[in-house]
C-alpha positions in Angstrom: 0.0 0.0 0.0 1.1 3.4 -1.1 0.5 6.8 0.9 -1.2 8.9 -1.8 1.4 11.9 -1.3 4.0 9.1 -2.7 1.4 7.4 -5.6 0.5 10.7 -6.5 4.7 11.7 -6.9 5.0 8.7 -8.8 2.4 9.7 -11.6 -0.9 7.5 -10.4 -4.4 9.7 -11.2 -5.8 11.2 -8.2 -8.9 9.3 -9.1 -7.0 6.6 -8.4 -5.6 7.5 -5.2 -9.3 8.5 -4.3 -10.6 5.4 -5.3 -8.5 3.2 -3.2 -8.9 5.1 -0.1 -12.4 4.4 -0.2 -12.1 0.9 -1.1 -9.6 0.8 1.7 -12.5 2.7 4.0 -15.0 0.0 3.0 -12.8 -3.0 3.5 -11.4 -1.3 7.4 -15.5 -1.1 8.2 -16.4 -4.2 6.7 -19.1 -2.2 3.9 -19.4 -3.9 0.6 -17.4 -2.1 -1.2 -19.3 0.7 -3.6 -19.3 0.7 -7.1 -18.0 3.3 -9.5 -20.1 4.3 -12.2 -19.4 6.5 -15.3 -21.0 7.7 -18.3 -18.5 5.5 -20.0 -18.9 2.2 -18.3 -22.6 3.3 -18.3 -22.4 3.6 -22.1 -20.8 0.0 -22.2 -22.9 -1.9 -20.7 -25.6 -0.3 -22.2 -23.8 -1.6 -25.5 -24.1 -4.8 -24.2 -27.5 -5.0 -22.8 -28.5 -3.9 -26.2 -26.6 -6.4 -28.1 -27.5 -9.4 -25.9 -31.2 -8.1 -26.5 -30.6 -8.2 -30.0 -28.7 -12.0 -29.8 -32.1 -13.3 -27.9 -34.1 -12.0 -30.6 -32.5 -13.3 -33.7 -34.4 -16.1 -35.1 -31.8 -18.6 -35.9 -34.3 -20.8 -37.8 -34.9 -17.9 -40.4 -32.7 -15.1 -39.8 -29.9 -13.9 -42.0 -26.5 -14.2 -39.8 -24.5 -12.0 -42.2 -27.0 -9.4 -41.9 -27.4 -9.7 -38.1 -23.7 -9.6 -37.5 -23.4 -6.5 -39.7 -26.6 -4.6 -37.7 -25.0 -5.4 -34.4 -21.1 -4.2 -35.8 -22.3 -1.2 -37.7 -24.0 0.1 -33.9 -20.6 -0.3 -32.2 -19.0 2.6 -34.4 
């Protein structure tokens, strides 16, 4: 473990630092430790939920999989 004057002096993000004191808080009061949520992980997973919802909709019976693969490629960019 680092104090965060010294992480800091060796280049590591204050939002590092920051984040590791308060998982370091949660672990010495025996909290589950809190989850860090930001508008790009939130964009992510929204990716994902999206393409999983997509997956469990495609009819593999009748469904073009070239087609599919390129709807669900052409939403990442």
């Amino acid at each position: 473990m680092c104090i965060p004057r010294v992480c800091l002096f060796a280049g590591v993000p204050n939002e590092v630092v920051q984040r590791a004191d308060t998982i370091l808080e949660d672990i010495h009061s025996k909290r589950p430790t809190r989850r860090t949520i930001s508008e790009k992980l939130e964009a992510t997973e929204k990716q994902y939920q999206d393409a999983v919802a997509k997956l469990m909709a495609f009819d593999t019976q009748n469904g073009d999989l070239d087609s599919f693969f390129q709807e669900l490629f052409a939403s990442e960019s």
